[in-house]
N, C-alpha and C positions, 0 to 999 in steps of 0.2 A: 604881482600882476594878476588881475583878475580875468578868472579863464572865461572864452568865451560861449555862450549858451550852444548846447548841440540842436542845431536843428529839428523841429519837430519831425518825429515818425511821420509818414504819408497812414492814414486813415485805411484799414481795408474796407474791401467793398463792401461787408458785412455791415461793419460800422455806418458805412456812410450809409447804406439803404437802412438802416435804424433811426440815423439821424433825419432822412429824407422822412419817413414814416412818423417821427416825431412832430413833424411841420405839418403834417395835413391833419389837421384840429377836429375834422370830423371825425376822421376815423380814430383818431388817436383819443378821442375823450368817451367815444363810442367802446373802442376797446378795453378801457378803466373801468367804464361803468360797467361793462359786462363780466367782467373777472373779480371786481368787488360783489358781486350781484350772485355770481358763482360760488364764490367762498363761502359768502353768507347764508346762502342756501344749503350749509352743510351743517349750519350751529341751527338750522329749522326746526329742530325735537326740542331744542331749550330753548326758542323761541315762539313757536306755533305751534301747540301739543295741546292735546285734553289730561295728559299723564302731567304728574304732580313735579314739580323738583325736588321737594324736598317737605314730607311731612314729619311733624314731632307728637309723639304719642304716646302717653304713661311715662313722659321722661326720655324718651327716645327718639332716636332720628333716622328716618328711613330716606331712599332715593330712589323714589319707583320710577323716574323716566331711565334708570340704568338697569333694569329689570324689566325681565319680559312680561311677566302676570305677578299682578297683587291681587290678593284676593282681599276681597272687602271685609269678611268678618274680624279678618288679623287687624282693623282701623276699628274696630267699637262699631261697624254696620251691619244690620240685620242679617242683610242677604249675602247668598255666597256669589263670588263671580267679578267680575273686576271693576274697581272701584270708579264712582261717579265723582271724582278730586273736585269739581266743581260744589256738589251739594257739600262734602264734606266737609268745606272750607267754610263755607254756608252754618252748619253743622256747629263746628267747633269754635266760630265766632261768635255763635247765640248761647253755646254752653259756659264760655269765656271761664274753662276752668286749666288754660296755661297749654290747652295743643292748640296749632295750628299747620297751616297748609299754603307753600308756598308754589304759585302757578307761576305757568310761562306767561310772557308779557299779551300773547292773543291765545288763550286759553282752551281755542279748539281743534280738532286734530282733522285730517284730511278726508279720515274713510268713516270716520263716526256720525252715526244717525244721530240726530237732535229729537227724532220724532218724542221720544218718553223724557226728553230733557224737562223741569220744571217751568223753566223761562219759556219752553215752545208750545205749553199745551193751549190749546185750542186755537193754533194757528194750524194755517195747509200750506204746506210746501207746493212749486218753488215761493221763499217770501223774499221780498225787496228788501235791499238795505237798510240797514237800521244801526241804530248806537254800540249793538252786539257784536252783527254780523257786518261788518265793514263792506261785503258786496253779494250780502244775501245769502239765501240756500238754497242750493239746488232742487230736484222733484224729488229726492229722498232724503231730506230735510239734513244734506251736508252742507258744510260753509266751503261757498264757494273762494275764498277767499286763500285759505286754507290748502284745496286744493289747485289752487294757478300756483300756489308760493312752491308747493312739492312739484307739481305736475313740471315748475320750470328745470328744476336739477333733473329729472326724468327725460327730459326732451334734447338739453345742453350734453349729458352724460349721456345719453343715448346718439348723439352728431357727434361728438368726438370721438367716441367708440368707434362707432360704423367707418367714420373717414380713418380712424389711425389702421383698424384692421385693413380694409379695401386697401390703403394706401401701401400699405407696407405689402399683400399679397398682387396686386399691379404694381408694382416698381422692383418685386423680385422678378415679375413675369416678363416684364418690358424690358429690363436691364438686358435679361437672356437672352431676348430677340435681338434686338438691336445688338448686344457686343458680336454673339456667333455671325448672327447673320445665316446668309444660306440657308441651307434646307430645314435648320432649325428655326429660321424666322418663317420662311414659305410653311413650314408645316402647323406651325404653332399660329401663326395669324389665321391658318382654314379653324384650327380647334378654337381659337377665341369667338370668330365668328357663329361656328354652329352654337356656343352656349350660348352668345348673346341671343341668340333669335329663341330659344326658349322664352315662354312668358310668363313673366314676372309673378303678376297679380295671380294668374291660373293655381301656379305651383303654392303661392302665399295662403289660397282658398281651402287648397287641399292637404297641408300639412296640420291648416289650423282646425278644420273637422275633426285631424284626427287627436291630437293633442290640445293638451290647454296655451297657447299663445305668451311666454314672457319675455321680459326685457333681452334676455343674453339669447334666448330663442331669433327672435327678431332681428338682432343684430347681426346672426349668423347668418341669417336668411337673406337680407340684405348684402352684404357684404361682399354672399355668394354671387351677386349680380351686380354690386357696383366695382369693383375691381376694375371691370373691361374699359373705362372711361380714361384712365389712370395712364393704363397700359400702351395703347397707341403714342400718349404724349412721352413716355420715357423712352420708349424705342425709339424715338424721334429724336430726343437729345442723345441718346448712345451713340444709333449711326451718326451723327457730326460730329459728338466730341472725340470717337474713335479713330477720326482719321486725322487726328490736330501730331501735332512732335511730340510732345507730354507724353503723349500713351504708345508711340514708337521707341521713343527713349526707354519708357517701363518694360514695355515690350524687350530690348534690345537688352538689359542689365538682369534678365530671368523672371521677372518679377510674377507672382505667379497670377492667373486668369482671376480667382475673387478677391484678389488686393488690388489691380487693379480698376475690376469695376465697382468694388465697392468706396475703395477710400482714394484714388484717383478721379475719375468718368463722372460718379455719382454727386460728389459736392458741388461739381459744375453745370450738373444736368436738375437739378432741383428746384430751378425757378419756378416750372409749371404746376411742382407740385405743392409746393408752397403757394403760388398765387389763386391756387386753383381750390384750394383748401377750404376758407370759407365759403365758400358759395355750395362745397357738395357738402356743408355742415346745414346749410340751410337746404339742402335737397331733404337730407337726412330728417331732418326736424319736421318738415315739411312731410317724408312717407310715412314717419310716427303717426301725424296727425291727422293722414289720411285713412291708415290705416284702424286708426282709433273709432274714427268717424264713422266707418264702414262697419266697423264690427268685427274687424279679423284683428287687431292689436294686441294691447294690453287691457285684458278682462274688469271688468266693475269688480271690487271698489276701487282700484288702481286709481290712483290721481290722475285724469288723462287730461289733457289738455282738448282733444279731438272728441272725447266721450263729451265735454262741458260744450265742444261748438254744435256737436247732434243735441243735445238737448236742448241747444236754444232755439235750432231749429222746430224740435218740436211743441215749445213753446214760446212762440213767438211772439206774442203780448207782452211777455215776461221779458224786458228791457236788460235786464241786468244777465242773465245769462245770454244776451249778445253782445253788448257792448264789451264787457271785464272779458269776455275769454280772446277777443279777436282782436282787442286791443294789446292785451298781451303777448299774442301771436305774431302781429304786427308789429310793436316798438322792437319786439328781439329781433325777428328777421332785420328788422332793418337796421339796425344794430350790427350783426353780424355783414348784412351788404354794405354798408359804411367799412367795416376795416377789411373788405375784402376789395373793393373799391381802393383804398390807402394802401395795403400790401402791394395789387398790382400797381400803383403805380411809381413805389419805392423800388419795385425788381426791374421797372423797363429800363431795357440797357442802352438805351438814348442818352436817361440821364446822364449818364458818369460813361459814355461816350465821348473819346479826347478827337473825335474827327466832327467837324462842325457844318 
């Protein structure tokens, strides 16, 4: 007799807001393109570099993009100091006595002047597009192109950062209000308040006078400010899922106070902050860029994305340093508001709501 099929398993809710999330095509193709775009932005030194991959010399094979400094004389060139892989490929192609020089597929690097490059002399920076530079060079004669491809992993890693840290120090803050309750929520919601009314920008002006401004700087700095947003919405899900049977039964069997609210309360209370996620990615990317913009950021030569928008503003004739930086700016942000748009609406608990 042939047995009959067990019934499929019911789907958890996980699965099925995955599945839901799969079905809404914008966000869902939106979030491909951006995690392909990510990845790839991380092989950018073997693909968009002025550093060589791989040169052969008196017989030998060297890998100066895995090396910090080559010096040019150890390559057959005059001068000491770190080698021009483009002329020397130049070089070794006209001496054709068996070296050569193998470049990245866009052969220039993000923070490198062109100005003394052979191909750029008697040109003035910013210059427009051309068969070179795919989207020109900036007023210090860098390929713009170059830096949008860096400045994007800069800006992506720099919103992820900021939202995992905030996130994680507002959902230890909020779980604590909310579970205690009481005096510890009353006292601790006055202390959230007075930091928040500190300002922001003020404090961001005056740290970076006194220091030089970088990435893991920045993100601290933020961090230390965006937290409070977090906060409110987790103390929100605490007090209601703490007063469900689940967390009296925990309660009732000894269970102890941070098993319960972390691997109990917490997997139930996470919608907000998952839904909420994108969008303070794009806040994030967003005070990079303002900050860049302003001059209190990430310092020149730094790939900025916000340093590329001040400059078009103050060359504004110059097409190509507004169009490539704001368009870039643009397609990601909204990119990222596409699957934050698709998450929330995979987590609304309407859908997979059995009351009609």
């Amino acid at each position: 007799m042939k047995k009959s099929k067990s019934p499929d398993r019911p789907l958890s809710v996980m699965r099925r807001r995955w599945r839901k999330f799969r079905t809404m095509k914008r966000g869902w193709y939106s979030f491909i393109l951006l995690i392909v775009a990510y990845v790839l932005s991380f092989a950018s030194p073997l693909l968009i570099n002025n550093t060589a991959l791989i040169v052969k010399h008196d017989g030998e094979l060297r890998f100066p993009v895995f090396a910090n400094h080559i010096e040019a004389i150890d390559l057959g060139q005059r001068r000491i100091g770190e080698a021009n892989y483009r002329n020397l490929k130049v070089q070794y192609e006209e001496a054709n006595e068996g070296d050569w020089v193998l470049m990245p597929l866009y052969p220039y690097g993000p923070v490198e002047s062109l100005l003394s490059d052979d191909s750029f002399i008697g040109q003035r920076p910013p210059t427009a597009p051309d068969g070179l530079h795919w989207m020109g060079t900036d007023d210090r004669g860098r390929d713009v192109f170059a830096r949008l491809v860096y400045g994007f992993q800069i800006s992506i890693t720099f919103g992820l950062s900021l939202v995992l840290i905030s996130y994680l120090i507002g959902t230890i803050i909020g779980a604590t209000f909310g579970f205690f309750g009481g005096k510890v929520d009353m006292l601790g919601l006055r202390l959230v308040e007075i930091w928040a009314s500190m300002p922001f920008l003020y404090t961001v002006i005056i740290i970076s006078s006194i220091v030089v401004p970088k990435a893991p700087l920045l993100v601290a700095l933020l961090a230390a400010f965006s937290w409070v947003g977090i906060t409110f919405y987790v103390r929100g899900e605490f007090l209601r899922e703490k007063a469900k049977d689940y967390v009296a039964a925990a309660i009732a069997i000894g269970e102890p106070n941070h098993r319960i609210m972390f691997r109990h309360i917490l997997p139930n209370a996470l919608t907000p902050v998952i839904s909420f996620a994108p969008f303070a990615i794009v806040g994030g990317i967003s005070a990079l860029v303002s900050l860049d913009f302003l001059g209190f950021g990430l310092q020149p030569p730094a790939p900025s994305w916000g340093e590329l928008v001040s400059q078009g503003l103050g060359h504004i004739t110059d097409w190509h340093l507004i169009v490539f930086p704001l368009s870039a700016l643009f397609i990601t942000l909204l990119m990222i508001v596409f699957i934050g748009e698709a998450i929330r609406e995979a987590f609304d608990p309407k859908v997979f709501s059995r009351l009609r």
